[in-house]
PAMARNU-165540 format. One line per 8 residues: number of its first residue (from 0); their letters; for each residue z, y, x of N, C-alpha, C, O. Coordinates in pm, 1 decimal, padded with zeros to 6 digits. Layout:
% residues N
NUM = a = Z:Y:X:Z:Y:X:Z:Y:X:Z:Y:X  ... $
***
This chain:
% residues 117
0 = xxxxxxxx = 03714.2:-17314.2:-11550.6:03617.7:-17421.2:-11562.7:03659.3:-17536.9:-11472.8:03668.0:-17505.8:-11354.0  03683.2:-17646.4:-11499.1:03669.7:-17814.4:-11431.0:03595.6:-17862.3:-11432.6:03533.1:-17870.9:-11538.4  03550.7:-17926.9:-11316.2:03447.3:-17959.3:-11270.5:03513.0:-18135.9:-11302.3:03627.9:-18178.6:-11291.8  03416.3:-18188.8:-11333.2:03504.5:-18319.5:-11294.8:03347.3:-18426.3:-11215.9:03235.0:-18393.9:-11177.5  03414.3:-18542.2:-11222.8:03334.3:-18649.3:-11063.4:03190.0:-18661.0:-11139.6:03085.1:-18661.6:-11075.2  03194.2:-18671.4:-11303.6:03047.1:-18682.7:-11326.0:02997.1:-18540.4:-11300.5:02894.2:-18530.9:-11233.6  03049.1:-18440.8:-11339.6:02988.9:-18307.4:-11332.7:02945.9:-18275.6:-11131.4:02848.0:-18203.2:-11113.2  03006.9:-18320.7:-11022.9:02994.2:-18320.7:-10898.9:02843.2:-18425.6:-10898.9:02744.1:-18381.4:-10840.8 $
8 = xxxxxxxx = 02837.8:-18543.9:-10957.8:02745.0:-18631.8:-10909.1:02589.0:-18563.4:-10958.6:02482.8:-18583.3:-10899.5  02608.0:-18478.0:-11083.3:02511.9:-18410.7:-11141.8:02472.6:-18320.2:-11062.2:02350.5:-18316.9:-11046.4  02549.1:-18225.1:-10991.1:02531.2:-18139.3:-10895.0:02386.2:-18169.3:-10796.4:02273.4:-18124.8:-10774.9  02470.1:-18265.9:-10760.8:02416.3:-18352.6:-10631.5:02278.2:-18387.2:-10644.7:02188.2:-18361.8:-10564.6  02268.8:-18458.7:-10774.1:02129.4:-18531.2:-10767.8:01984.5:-18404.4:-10865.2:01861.7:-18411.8:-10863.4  02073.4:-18309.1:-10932.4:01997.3:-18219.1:-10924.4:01939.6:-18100.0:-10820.9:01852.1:-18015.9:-10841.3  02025.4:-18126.2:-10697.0:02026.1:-18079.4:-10559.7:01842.2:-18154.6:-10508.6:01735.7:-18103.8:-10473.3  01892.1:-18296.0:-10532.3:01777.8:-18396.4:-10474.8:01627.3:-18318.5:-10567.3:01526.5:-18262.5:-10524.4 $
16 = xxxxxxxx = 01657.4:-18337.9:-10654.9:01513.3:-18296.6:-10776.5:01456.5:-18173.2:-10756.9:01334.3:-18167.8:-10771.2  01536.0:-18037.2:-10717.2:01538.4:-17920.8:-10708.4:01404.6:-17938.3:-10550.6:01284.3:-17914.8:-10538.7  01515.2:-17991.4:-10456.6:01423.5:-17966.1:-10302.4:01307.5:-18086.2:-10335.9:01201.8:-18051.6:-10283.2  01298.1:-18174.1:-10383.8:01168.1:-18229.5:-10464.9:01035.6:-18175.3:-10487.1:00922.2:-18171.5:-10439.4  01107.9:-18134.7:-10584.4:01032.3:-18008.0:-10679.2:00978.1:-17921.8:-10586.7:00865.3:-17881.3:-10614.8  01046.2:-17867.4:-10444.4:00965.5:-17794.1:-10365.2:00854.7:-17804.3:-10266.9:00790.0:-17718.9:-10206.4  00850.7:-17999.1:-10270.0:00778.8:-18036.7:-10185.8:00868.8:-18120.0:-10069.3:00816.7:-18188.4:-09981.3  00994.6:-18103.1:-10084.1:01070.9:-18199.4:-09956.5:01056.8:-18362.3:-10009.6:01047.2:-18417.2:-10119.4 $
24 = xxxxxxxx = 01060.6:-18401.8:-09882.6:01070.9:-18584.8:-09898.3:01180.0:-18606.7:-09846.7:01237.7:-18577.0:-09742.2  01210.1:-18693.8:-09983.9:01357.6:-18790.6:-09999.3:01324.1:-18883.4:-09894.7:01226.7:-18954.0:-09868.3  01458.1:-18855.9:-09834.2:01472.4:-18985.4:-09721.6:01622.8:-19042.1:-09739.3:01718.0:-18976.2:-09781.0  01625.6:-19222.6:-09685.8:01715.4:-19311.5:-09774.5:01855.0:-19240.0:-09685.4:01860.7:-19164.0:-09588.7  01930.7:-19288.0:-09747.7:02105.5:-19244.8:-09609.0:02124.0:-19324.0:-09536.6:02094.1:-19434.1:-09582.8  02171.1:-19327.4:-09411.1:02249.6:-19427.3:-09371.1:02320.3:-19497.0:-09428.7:02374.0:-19441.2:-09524.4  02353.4:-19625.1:-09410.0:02482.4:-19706.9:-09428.3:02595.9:-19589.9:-09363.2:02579.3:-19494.2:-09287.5  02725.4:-19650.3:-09435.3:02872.2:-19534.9:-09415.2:02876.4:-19590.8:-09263.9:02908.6:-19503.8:-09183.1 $
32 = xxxxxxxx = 02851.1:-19714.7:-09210.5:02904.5:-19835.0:-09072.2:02793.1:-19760.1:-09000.1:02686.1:-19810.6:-09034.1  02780.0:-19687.1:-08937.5:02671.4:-19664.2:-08860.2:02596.8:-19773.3:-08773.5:02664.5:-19842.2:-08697.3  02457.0:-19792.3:-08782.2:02389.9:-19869.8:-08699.9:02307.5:-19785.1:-08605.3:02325.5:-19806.1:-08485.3  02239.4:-19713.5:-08632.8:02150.9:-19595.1:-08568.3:02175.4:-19528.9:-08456.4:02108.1:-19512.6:-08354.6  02317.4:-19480.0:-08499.7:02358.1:-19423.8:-08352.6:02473.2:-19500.2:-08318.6:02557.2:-19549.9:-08393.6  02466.9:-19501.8:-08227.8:02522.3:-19608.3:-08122.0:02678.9:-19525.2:-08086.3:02781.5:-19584.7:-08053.3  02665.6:-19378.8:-08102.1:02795.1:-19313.4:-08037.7:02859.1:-19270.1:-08152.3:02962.2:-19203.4:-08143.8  02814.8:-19297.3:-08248.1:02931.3:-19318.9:-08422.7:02911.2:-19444.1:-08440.4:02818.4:-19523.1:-08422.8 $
40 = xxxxxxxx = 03053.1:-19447.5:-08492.0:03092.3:-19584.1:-08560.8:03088.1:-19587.9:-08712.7:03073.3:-19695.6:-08770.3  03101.5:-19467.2:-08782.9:03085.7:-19420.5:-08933.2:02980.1:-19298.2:-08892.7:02954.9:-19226.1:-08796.1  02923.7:-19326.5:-09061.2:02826.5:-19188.1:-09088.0:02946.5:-19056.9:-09123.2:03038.5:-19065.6:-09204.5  02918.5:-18955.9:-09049.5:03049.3:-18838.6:-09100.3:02944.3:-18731.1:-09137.6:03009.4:-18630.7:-09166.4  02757.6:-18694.8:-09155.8:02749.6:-18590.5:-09204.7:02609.0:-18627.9:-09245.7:02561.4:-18735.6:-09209.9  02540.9:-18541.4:-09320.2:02354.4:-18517.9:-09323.7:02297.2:-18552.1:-09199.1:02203.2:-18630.7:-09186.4  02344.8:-18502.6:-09122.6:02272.4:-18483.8:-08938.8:02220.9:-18641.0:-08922.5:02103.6:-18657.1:-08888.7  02298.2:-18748.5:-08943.5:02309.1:-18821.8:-08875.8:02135.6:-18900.7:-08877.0:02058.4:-18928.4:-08785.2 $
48 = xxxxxxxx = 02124.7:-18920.3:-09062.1:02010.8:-18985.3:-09009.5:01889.6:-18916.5:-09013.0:01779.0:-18966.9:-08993.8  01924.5:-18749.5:-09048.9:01847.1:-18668.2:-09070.1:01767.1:-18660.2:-08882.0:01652.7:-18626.9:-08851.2  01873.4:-18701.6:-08798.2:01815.6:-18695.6:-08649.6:01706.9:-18743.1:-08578.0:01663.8:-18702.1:-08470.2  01649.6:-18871.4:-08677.5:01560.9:-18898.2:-08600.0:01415.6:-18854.7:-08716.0:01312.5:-18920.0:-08699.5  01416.9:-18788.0:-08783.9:01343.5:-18721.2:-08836.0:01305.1:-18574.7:-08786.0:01199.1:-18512.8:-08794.9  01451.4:-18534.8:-08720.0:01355.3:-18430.3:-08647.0:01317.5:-18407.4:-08511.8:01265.2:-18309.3:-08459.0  01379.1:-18591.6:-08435.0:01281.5:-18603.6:-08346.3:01146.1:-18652.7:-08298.6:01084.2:-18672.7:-08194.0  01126.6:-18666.0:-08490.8:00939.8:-18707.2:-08495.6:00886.8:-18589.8:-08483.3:00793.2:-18574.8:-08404.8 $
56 = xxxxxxxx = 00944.0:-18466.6:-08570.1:00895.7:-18355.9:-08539.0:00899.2:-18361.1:-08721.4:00877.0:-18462.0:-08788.4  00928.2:-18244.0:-08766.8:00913.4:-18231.9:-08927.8:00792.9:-18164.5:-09006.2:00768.0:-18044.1:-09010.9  00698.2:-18306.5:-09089.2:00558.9:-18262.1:-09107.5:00624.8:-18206.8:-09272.0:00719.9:-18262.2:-09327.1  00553.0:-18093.8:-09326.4:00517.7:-18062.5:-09403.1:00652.8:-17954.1:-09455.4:00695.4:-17888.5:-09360.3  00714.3:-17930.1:-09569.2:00819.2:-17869.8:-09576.2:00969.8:-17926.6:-09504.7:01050.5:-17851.6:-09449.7  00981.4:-18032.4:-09515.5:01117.6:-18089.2:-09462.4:01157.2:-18203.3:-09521.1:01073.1:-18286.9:-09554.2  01347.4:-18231.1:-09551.0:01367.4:-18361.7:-09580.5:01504.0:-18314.9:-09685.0:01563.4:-18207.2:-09689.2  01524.7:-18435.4:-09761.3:01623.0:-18388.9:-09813.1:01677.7:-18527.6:-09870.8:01602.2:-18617.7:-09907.2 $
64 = xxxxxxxx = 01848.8:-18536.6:-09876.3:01910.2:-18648.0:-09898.0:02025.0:-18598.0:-09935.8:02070.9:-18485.9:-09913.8  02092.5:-18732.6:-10024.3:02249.3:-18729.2:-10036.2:02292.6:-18855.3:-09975.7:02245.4:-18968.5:-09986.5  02394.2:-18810.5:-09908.7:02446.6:-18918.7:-09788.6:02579.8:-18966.1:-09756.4:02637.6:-18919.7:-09658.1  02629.5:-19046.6:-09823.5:02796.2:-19079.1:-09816.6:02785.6:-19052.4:-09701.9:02686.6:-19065.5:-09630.0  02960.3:-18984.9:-09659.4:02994.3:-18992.3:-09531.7:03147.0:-19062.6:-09571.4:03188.5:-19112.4:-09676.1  03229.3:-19035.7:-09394.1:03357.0:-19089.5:-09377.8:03372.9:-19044.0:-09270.1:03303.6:-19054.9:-09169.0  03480.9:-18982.4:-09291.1:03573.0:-18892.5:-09126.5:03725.5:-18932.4:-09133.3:03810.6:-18901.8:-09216.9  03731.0:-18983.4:-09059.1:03857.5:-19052.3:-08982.1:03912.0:-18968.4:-08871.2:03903.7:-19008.0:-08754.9 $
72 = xxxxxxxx = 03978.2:-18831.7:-08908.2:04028.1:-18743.6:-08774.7:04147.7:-18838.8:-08740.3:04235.2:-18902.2:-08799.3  04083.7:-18803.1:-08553.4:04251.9:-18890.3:-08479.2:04235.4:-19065.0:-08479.5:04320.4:-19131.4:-08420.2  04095.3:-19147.2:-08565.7:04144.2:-19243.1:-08550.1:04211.9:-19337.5:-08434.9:04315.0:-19401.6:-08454.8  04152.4:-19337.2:-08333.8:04165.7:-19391.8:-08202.6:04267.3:-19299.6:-08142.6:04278.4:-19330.8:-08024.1  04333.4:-19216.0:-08167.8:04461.2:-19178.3:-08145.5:04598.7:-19188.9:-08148.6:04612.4:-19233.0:-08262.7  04701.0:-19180.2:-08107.2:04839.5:-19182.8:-08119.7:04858.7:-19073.5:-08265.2:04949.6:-19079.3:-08347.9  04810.7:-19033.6:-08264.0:04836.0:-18916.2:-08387.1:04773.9:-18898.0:-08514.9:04768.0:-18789.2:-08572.3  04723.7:-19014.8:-08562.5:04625.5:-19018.8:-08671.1:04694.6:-19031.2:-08817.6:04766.1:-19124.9:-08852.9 $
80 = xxxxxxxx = 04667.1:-18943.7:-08878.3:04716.7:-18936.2:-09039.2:04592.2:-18930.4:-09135.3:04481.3:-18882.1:-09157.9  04674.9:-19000.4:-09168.0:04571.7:-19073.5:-09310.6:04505.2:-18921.2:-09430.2:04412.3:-18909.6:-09510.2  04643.3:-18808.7:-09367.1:04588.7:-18748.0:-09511.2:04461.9:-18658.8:-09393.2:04462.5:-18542.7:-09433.9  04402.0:-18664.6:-09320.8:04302.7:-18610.2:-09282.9:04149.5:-18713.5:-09271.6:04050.9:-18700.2:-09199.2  04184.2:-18819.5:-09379.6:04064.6:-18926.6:-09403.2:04011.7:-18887.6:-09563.5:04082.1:-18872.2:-09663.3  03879.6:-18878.8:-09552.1:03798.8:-18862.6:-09593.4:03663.1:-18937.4:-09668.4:03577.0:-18990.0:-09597.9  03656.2:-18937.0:-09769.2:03527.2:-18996.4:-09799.0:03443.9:-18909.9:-09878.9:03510.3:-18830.4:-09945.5  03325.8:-18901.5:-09892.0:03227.0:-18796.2:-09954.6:03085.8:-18826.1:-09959.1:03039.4:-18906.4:-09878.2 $
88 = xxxxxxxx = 03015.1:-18771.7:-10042.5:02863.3:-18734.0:-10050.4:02841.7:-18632.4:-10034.1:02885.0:-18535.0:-10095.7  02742.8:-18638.5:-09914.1:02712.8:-18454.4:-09881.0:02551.9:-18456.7:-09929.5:02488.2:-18560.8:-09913.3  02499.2:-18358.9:-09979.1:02376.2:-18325.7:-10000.8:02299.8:-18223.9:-09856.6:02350.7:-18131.9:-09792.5  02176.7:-18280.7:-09845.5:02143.4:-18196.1:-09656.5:01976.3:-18180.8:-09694.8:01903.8:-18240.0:-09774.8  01957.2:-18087.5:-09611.2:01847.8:-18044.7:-09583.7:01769.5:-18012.6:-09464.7:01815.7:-17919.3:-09399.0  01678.2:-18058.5:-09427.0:01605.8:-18039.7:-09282.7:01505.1:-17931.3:-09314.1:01455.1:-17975.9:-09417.4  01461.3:-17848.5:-09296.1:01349.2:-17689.5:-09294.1:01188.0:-17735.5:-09235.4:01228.7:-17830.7:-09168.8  01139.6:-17736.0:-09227.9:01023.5:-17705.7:-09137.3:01047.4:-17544.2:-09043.9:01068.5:-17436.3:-09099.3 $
96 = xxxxxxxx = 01038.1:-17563.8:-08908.1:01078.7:-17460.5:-08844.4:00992.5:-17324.6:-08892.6:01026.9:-17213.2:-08853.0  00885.7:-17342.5:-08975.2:00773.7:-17236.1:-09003.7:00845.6:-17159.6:-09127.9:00831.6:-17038.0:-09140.9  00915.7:-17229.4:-09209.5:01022.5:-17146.1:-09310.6:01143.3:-17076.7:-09272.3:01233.0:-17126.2:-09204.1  01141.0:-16932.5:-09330.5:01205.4:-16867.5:-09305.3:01390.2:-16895.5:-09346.4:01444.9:-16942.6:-09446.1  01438.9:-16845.2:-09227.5:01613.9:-16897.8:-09325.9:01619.2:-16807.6:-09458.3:01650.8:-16871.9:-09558.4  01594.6:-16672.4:-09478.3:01605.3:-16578.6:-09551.7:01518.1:-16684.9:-09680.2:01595.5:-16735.7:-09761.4  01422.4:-16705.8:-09692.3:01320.5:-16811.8:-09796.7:01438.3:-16902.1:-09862.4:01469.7:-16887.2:-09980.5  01507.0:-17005.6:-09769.6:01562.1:-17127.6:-09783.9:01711.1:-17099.4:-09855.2:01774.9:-17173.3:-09930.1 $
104 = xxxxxxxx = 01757.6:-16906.4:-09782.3:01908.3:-16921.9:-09856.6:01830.4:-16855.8:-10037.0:01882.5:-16887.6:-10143.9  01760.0:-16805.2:-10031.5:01721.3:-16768.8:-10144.4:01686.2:-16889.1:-10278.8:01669.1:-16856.4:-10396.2  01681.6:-17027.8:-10226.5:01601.0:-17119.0:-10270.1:01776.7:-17204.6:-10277.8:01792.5:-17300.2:-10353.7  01870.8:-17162.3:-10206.5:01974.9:-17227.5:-10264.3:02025.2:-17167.4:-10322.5:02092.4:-17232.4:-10402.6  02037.7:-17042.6:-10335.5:02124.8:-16934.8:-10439.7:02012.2:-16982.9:-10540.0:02042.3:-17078.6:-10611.4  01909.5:-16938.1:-10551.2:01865.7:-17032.7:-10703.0:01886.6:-17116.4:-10785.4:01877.0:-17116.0:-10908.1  01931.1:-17227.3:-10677.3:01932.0:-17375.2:-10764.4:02110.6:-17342.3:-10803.1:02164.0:-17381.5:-10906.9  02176.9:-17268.1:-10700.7:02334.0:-17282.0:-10737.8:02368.7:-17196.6:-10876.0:02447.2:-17230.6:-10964.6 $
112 = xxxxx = 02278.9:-17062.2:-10868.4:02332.3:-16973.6:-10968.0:02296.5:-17022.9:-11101.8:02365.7:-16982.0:-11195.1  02143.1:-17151.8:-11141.5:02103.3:-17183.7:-11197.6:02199.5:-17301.3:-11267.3:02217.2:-17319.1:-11387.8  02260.3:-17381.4:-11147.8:02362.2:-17463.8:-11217.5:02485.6:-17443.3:-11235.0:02560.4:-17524.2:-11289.8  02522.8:-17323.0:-11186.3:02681.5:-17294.6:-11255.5:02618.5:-17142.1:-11402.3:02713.3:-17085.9:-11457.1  02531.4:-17113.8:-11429.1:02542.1:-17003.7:-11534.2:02643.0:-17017.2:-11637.3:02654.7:-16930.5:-11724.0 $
***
């Protein structure tokens, strides 16, 4: 089976609909240029702007986003190669600490086994 870039983007945004559907709130991504945090210069994961969401404290089930990133290993180094640069959309999830992990991996084996059958 090949997967190809529309079949990945489908993934993704049925990822978004799925934790929806459970009650999570979509929250927007960062810009790739980081503004937010001050000690990245690029967005490189979910975490980033997922962070200050869970230092409001996370009301209700949680959060959920797809979030270009960009990882530049080595840039500011003597040793930096290009083939370890990166660009991507990661799909992320924040929990409410009251849900169980055992609940949440069960709730992704769902949505995964559901979209590759």
């Amino acid at each position: 089976m090949q997967i190809t870039r529309t079949d990945i983007y489908s993934i993704a945004n049925g990822f978004l609909k799925f934790y929806k559907a459970l009650g999570y709130v979509e929250i927007q991504p960062d810009n790739i240029i980081q503004e937010r945090d001050t000690t990245l210069t690029y967005t490189n994961s979910t975490i980033v702007p997922l962070k200050a969401e869970l230092l409001k404290g996370i009301k209700g089930k949680g959060f959920v986003l797809l979030q270009p990133c960009l990882r530049l290993k080595n840039l500011k180094r003597n040793n930096f190669d290009s083939a370890f640069t990166s660009y991507f959309r990661m799909v992320g999830i924040l929990s409410s600490p009251q849900l169980r992990i055992s609940d949440q991996a069960e709730n992704i084996k769902d949505y995964f086994s559901k979209t590759f059958q």
